[in-house]
C-alpha positions as CSV (number, residue, x, y, z in Angstrom):
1,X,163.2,134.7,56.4
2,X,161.7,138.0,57.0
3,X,163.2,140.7,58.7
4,X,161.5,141.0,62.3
5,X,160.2,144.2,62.0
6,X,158.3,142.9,58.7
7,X,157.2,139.6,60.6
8,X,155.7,141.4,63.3
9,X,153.9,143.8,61.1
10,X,152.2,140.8,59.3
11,X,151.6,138.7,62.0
12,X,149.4,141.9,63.7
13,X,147.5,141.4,60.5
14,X,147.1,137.7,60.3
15,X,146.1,138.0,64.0
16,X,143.3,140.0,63.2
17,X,141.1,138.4,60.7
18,X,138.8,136.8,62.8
19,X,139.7,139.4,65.2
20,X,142.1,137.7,67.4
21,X,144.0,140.1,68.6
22,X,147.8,140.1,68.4
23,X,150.4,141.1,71.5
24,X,151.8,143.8,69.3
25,X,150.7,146.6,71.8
26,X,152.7,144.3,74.7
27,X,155.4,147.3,75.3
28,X,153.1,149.7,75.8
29,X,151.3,147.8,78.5
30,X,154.7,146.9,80.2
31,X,155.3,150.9,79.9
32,X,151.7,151.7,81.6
33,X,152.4,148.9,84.3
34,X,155.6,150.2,84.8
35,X,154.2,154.0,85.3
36,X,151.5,152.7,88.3
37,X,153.5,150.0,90.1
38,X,151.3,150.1,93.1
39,X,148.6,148.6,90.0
40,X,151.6,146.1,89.3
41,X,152.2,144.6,92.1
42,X,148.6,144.2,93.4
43,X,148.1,142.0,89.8
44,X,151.0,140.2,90.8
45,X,149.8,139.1,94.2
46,X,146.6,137.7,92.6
47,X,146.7,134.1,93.0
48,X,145.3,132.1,89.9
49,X,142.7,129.2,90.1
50,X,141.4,126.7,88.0
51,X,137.8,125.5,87.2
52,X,137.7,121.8,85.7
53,X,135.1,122.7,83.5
54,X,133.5,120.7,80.0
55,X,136.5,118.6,80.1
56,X,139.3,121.7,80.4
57,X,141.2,122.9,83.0
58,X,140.4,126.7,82.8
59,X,142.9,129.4,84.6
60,X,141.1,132.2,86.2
61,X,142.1,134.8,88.5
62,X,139.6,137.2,90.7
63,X,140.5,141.1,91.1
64,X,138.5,143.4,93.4
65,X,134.9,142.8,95.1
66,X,131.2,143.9,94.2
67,X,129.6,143.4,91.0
68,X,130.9,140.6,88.8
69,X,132.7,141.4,85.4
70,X,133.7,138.2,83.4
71,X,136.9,139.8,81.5
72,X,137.8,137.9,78.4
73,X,141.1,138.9,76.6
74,X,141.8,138.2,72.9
75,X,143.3,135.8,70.4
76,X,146.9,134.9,70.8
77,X,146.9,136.6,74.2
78,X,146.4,136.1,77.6
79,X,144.7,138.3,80.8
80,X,148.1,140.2,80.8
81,X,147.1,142.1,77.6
82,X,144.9,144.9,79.3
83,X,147.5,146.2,81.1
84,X,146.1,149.3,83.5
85,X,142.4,148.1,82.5
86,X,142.2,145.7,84.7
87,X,142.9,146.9,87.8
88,X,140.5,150.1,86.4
89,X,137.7,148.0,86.0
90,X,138.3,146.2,89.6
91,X,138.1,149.2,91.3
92,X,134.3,148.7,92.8
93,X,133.8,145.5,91.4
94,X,134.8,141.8,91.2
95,X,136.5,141.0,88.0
96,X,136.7,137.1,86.7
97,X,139.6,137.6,84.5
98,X,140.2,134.2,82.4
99,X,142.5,132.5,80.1
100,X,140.9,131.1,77.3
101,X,141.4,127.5,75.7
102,X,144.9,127.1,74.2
103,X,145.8,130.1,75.7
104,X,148.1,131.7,78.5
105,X,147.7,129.5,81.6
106,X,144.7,127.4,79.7
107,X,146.5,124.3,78.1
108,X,144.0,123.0,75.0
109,X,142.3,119.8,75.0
110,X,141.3,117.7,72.0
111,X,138.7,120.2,70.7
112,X,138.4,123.1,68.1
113,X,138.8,126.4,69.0
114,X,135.6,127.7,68.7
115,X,133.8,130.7,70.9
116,X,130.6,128.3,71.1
117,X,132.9,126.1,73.3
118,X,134.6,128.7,74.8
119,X,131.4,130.5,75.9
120,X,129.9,127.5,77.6
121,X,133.3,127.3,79.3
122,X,132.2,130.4,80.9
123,X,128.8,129.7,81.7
124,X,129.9,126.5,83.5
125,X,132.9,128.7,85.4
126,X,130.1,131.0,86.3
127,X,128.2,127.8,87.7
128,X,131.6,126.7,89.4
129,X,131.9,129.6,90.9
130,X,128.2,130.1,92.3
131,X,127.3,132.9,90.1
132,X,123.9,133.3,89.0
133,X,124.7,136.4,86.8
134,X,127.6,138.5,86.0
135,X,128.4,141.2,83.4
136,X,130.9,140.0,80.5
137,X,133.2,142.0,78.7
138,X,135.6,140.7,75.8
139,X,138.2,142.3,73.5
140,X,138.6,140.2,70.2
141,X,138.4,137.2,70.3
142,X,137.4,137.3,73.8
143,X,134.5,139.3,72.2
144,X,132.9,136.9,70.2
145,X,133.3,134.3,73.1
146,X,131.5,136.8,75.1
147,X,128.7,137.2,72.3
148,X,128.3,134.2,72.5
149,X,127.7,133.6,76.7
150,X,125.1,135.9,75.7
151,X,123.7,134.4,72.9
152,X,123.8,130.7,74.3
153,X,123.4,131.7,78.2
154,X,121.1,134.7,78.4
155,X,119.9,134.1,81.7
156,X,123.3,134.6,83.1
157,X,124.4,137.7,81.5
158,X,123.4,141.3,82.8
159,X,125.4,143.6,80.9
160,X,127.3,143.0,77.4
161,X,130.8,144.6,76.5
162,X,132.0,143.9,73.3
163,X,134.9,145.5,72.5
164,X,136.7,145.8,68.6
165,X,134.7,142.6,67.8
166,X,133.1,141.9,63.9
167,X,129.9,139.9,64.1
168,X,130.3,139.2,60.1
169,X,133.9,137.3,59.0
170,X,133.8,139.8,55.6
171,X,133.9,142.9,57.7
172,X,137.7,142.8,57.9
173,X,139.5,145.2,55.5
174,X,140.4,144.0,52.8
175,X,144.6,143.9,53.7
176,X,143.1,141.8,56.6
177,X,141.2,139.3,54.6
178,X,144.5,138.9,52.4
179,X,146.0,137.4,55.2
180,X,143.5,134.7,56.2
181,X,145.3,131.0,55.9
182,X,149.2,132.1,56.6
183,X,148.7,131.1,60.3
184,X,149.6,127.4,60.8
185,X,152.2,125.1,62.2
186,X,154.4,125.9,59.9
187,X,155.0,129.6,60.2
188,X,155.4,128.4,64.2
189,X,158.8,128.9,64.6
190,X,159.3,132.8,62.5
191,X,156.7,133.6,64.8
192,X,158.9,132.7,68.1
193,X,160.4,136.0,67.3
194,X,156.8,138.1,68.1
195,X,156.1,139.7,71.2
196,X,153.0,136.9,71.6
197,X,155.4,134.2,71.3
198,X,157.6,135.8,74.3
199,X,153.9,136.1,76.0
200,X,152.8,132.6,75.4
201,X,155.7,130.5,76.3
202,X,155.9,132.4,80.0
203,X,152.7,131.3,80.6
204,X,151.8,128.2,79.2
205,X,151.5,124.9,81.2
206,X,153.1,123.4,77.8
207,X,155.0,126.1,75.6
208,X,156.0,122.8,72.8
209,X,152.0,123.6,71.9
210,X,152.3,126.8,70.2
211,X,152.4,125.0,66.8
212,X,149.4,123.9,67.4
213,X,147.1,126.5,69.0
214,X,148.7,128.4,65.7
215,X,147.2,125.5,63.4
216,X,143.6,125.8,65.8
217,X,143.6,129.8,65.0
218,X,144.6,129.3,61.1
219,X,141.5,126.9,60.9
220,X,139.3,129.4,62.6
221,X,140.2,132.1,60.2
222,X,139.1,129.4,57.2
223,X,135.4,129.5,58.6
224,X,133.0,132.3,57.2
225,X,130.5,133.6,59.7
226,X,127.8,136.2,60.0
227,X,126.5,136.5,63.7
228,X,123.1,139.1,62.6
229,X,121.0,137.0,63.8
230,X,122.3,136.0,67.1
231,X,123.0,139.7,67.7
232,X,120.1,140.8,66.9
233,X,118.5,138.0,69.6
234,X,120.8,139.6,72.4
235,X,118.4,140.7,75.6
236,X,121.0,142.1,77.4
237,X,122.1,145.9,77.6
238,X,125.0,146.2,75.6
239,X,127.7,148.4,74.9
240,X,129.9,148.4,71.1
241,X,133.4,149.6,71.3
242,X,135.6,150.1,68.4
243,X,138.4,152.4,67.7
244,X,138.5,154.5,64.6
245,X,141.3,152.9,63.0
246,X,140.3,149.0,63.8
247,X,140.5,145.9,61.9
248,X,136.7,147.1,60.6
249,X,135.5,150.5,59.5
250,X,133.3,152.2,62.2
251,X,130.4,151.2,60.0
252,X,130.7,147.7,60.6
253,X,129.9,148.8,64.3
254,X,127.4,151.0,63.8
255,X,125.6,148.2,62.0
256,X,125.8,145.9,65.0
257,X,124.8,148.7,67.4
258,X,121.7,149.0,64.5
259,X,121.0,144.9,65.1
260,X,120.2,145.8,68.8
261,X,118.1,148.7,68.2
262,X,120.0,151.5,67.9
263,X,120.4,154.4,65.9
264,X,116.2,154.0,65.3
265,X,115.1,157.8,66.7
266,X,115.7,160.4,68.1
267,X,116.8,160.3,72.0
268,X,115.1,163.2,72.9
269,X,115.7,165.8,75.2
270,X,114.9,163.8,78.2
271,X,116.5,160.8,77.0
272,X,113.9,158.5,76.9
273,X,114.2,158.0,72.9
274,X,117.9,156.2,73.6
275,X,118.0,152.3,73.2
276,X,119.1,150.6,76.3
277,X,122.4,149.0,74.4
278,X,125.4,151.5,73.2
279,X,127.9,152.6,71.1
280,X,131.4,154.1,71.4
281,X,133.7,154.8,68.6
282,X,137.1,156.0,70.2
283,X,139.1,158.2,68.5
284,X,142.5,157.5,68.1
285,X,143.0,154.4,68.8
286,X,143.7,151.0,66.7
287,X,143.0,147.1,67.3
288,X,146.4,147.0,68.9
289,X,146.2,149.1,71.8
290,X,142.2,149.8,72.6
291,X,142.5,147.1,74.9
292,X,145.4,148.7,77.1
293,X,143.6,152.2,77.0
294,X,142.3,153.4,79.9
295,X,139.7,155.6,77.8
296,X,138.6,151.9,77.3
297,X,138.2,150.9,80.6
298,X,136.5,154.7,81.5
299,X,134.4,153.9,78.7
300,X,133.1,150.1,79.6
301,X,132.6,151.4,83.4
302,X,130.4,154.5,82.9
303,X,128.0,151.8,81.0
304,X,128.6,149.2,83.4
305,X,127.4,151.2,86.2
306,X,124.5,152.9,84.2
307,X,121.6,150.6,85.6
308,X,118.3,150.5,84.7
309,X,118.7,151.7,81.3
C-alpha cells in the first residue's frame, strides 16, 4: 500500500478529472472556522431539512435571509467544504446550501450520478420550497450540476456562478486525465485513510456506502463530454471562476467565458461594451482551496449583487 502522504496526493488528482473536487483543503477550512468561531457556531445551530424530491431524500440547510443563493458543493464533499464562504455569502441573503446525491447527509438511490439528475433535484427543491427563482452557485462538481439547473431550468435561474468547473471532459491536464478509472470500489478501503473519507462517514445516513458512491464517481469519469453547446444556450448572467493553478489552464475558462459572449469588444469607457456574464481568474489559488477562499466568496458577491447588467 501507498504511503498516506502519496495516497492523498493521488486521490486529489483522481478527484479531479471530471472536476469533483477532493477534501484535501479540509484543514484549512477547520483552521478558517476555527479563526471566526462566532461564523462556527452560527453554522452549527443551522438545523438541516430534507426535500423528498424525484424519488431522493435531499439534505438541505438554509443560512441568512434576502435573495436566494442555491450553493452546491463539489465531488466527494459535502456543504462543510466552503468553510468561511458560506456564512460570507449569507450575509444579506438566503443561502440553500445542499448535499448532493450520494453525498454528505444525501444517501444515493438506485440511479447514476449524473448532474442532469442532480440539477432537476434542485429545480424540484426549488419547487418544494416555493421558489420561483433563485441564483445558483456550484464549485466542481457542484458546478456542472449548477450548469445544468441552468441549462434544463432556465426560467428559474437568475444569476449563474460557476466556480473551477470544465464544460469539455479533455480540458483536464494531462496528469489529471492519467488518472481517470483508478476510482472504484476497490481502492475503497486505501482511501479510508483521506481527509474525504473522515468527511463522508460523519455525515452519511449510511457510511458502509462509500464503496459505492466511489464506483458511481469512477463511472462518471469514464464518460467524455463537451457542454459548448449548452453553455453557449445559457440566458442567465453569469459569472466563470477559476484559480490560476486549477485542474484546467485559464484558457479553458476563458473559452467558456467566450461561449457566453465575452471577450467580443471593447467595454468601453462607459462600460456599455461589457457582456452581461463574467470572468475571474484568481491568482494564487488552486482546485483545492478556491472553494474555502474568501477572495471567492468577495468575488461571487460583488457579481451577485451587480443587477441589471
Amino acid at each position: 500500500m501507498p504511503s498516506i502522504p502519496a495516497l492523498t496526493i493521488r486521490t486529489r488528482l483522481l478527484a479531479g478529472a471530471l472536476a469533483l473536487a477532493t477534501f484535501a483543503s479540509i484543514s484549512m477550512t477547520a483552521n478558517a472556522q476555527a479563526a471566526d468561531r462566532d461564523a462556527g457556531a452560527a453554522r452549527d445551530s443551522v438545523a438541516g431539512h430534507y426535500a423528498e424530491v424525484n424519488g431522493i431524500d435531499l439534505y438541505y440547510q438554509i443560512h441568512g435571509s434576502g435573495r436566494p443563493l442555491v450553493l452546491l458543493h463539489g465531488g466527494l464533499g459535502a456543504i462543510e467544504m466552503f468553510g468561511p464562504v458560506l456564512p460570507a455569502l449569507s450575509e444579506g441573503r438566503k443561502v440553500i446550501a445542499v448535499d448532493l446525491q450520494g453525498h454528505g447527509r444525501t444517501a444515493d438511490i438506485d440511479r447514476p450520478l449524473s448532474i442532469e439528475y442532480m440539477a432537476d433535484d434542485i429545480a424540484a427543491l426549488l419547487d418544494h420550497l416555493e421558489i420561483e427563482r433563485a441564483d445558483v452557485m456550484g464549485f466542481s462538481l457542484g458546478g456542472g450540476v449548477a450548469l445544468q439547473v441552468a441549462v434544463r431550468h432556465p426560467d428559474k435561474v437568475d444569476r449563474l456562478v460557476l466556480v473551477s468547473a470544465a464544460f469539455r471532459s479533455d480540458a483536464y491536464h494531462q496528469e489529471i486525465l492519467q488518472q481517470q478509472g483508478m476510482v472504484n470500489a476497490e481502492a475503497a478501503e486505501a482511501m479510508k485513510q483521506t481527509p474525504m473519507y473522515e468527511l463522508y462517514s460523519s455525515l452519511a445516513p449510511r457510511p458502509e456506502d462509500w464503496p459505492r458512491l466511489l464506483t458511481k464517481i469512477g463511472e462518471a469519469m469514464k464518460v467524455d463530454y463537451d457542454y459548448s453547446e449548452q453553455v453557449a444556450s445559457i440566458q442567465a448572467p453569469t459569472l466563470i471562476v477559476a484559480a490560476d493553478s486549477d485542474l484546467f489552464p485559464p484558457s479553458h475558462a476563458v473559452e467558456m467565458f467566450g461561449l457566453l459572449g465575452g471577450g467580443k469588444r471593447d467595454g468601453g469607457w462607459d462600460g456599455s461594451g461589457r457582456p452581461k456574464s463574467r470572468l475571474a481568474i484568481l491568482p494564487g489559488l488552486t482546485h483545492y482551496n478556491i472553494a474555502d477562499d474568501l477572495v471567492t466568496a468577495e468575488t461571487a458577491i460583488r457579481f451577485l449583487d451587480e443587477r441589471g447588467g
